[in-house]
C-alpha positions as CSV (number, residue, x, y, z in Angstrom):
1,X,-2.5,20.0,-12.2
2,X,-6.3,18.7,-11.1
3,X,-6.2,14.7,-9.7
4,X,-7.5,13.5,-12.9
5,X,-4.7,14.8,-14.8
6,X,-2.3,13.9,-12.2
7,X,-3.6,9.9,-12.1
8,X,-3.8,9.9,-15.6
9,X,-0.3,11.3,-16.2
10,X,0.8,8.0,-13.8
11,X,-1.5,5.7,-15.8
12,X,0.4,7.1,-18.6
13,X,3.7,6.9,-16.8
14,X,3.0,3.1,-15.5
15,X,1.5,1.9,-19.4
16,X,5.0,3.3,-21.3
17,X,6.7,0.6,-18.3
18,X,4.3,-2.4,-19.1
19,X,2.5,-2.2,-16.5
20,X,-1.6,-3.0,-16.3
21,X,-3.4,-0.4,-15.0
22,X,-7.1,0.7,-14.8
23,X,-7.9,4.9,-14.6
24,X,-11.6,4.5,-12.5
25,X,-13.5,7.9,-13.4
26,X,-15.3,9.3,-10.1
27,X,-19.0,8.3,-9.2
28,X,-21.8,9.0,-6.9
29,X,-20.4,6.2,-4.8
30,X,-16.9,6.6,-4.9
31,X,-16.7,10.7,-4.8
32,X,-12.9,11.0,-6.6
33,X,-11.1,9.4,-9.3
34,X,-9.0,6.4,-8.9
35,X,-6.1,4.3,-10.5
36,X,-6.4,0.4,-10.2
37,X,-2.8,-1.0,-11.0
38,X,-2.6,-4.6,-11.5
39,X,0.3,-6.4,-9.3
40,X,-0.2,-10.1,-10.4
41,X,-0.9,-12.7,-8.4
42,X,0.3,-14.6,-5.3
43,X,1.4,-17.9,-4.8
44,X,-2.7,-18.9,-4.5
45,X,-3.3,-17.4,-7.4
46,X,-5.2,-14.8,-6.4
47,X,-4.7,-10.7,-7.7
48,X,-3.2,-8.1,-5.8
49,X,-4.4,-4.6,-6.9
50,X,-3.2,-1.0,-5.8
51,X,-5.3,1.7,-6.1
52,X,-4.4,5.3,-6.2
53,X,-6.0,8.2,-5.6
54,X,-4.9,12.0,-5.0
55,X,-6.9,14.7,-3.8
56,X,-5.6,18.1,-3.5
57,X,-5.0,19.3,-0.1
58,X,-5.9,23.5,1.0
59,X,-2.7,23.0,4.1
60,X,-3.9,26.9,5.3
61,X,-7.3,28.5,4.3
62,X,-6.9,31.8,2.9
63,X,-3.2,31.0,1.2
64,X,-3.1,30.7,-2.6
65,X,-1.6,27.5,-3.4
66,X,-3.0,27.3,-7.0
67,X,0.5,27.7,-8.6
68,X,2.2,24.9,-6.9
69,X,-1.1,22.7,-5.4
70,X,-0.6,20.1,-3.0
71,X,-1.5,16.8,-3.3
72,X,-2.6,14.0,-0.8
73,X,-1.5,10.7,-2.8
74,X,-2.7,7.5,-1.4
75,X,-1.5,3.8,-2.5
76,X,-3.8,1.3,-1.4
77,X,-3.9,-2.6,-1.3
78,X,-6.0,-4.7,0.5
79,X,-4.8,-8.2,1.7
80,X,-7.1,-11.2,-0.4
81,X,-7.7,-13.1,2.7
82,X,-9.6,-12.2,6.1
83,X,-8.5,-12.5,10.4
84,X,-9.6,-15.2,11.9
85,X,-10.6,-13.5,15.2
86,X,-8.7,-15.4,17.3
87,X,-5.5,-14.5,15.3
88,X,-6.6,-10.6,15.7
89,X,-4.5,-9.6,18.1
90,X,-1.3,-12.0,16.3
91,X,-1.8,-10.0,13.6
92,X,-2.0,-6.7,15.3
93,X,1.4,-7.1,17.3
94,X,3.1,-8.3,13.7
95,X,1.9,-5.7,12.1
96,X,2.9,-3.3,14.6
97,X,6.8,-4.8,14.4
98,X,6.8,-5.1,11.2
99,X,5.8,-1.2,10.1
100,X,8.8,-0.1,12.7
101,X,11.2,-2.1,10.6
102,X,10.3,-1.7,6.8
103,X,10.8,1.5,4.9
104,X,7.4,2.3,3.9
105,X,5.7,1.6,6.8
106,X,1.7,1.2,6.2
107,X,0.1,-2.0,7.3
108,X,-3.3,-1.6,9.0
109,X,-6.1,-4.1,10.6
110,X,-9.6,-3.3,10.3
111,X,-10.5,-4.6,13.6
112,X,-14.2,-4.3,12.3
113,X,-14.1,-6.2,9.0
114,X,-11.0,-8.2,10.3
115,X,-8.9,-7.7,6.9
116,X,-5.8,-6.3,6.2
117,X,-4.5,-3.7,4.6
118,X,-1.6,-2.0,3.5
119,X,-1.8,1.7,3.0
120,X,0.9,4.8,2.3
121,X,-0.1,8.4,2.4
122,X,2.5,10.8,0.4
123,X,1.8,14.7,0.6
124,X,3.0,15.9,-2.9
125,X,3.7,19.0,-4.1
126,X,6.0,19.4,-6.9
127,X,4.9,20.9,-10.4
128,X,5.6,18.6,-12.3
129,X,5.0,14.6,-12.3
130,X,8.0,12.7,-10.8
131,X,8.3,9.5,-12.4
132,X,11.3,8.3,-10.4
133,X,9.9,9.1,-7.1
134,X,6.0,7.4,-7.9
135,X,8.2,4.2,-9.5
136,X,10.0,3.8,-6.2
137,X,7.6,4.1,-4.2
138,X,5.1,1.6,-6.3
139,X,8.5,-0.8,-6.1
140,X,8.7,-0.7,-2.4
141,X,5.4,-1.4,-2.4
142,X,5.2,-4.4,-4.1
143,X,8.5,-5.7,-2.7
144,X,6.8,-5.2,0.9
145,X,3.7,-7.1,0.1
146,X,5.6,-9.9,-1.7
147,X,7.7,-10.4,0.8
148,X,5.4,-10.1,3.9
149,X,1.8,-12.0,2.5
150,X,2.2,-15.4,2.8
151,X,3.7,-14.3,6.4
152,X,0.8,-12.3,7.4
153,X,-1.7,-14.7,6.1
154,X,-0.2,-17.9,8.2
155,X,-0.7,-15.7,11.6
156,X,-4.3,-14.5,10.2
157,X,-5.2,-18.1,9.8
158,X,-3.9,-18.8,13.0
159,X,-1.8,-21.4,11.5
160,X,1.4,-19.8,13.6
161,X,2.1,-16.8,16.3
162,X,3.8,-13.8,16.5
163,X,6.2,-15.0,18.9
164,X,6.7,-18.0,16.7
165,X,7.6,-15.9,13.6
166,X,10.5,-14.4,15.9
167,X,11.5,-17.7,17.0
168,X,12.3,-18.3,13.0
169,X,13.4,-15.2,12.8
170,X,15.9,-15.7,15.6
171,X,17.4,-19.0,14.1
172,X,17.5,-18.1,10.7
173,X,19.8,-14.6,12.1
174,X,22.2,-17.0,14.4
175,X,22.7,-18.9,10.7
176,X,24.3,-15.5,9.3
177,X,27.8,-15.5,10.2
178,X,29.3,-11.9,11.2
């Protein structure tokens, strides 16, 4: 199975489920082919996309992997709103907690462009597509960044600290009878 044929099998798989999706042919800028999927919006109104790619891996030179290829599947989103600078290293040390607690770790700060990503790398080998297993992992996704972005954004903006997030963190488990 080549990468176009495996994104477009997902387009495919995502379209049959309702789901708005873009396939994103490859270019002379962007070197592989892509698959935008449409999330909605936040609470500002504002689209969260995923993109997918996959590009097959060679894991040792010399050994014939064209019967069952492996694949190197990326989910992407970035974060619609920047780090102030001063927040930077907020931002870092919630991200950091937070990727040790949630199942599909893969938040990342471009200390460069000061944005925020979320990223999840899946090595992928089966023959054939596995709808149940691409679903849950696209679920999981979204669940993460719904319930994490207006969190993230708040200590971006500076608006609140890491230390006060697990202040309200603290209370709100105290609440929770045993």
């Amino acid at each position: 199975m080549t990468e176009e044929k495996f994104l477009k099998q997902f387009q495919q798989a995502l379209m049959d489920e309702k789901f708005d999706c873009s396939y994103i042919e490859a270019t002379d800028q962007t070197f592989y082919p892509r698959l935008l999927l449409f999330l909605g919006v936040d609470d500002k109104e504002r689209e969260k996309i995923l993109e997918v790619t996959a590009i097959k891996q060679e894991l040792m030179q010399g050994l014939d992997s064209s019967d069952n290829p492996f694949y190197r599947i990326q989910f992407h989103a970035v974060f619609p709103f920047n780090i102030h600078p001063q927040a930077s290293t907020q931002v870092s040390s919630l991200i950091c907690y937070l990727n040790r607690l949630i199942e599909l770790p893969g938040f990342e700060m471009d200390e460069i462009n000061l944005t925020l990503n979320y990223r999840y790398i899946l090595l992928y080998g089966e023959r054939d597509f596995n709808k149940n297993l691409y679903f849950s992992i696209v679920g999981l996704i979204m669940l993460t960044l719904e319930l994490f972005n207006s969190t993230l954004e708040r200590v971006a903006r500076g608006e609140t600290t890491f230390n006060q997030i697990l202040e309200e963190i603290i209370k709100i488990a105290q609440q929770v009878k045993p």
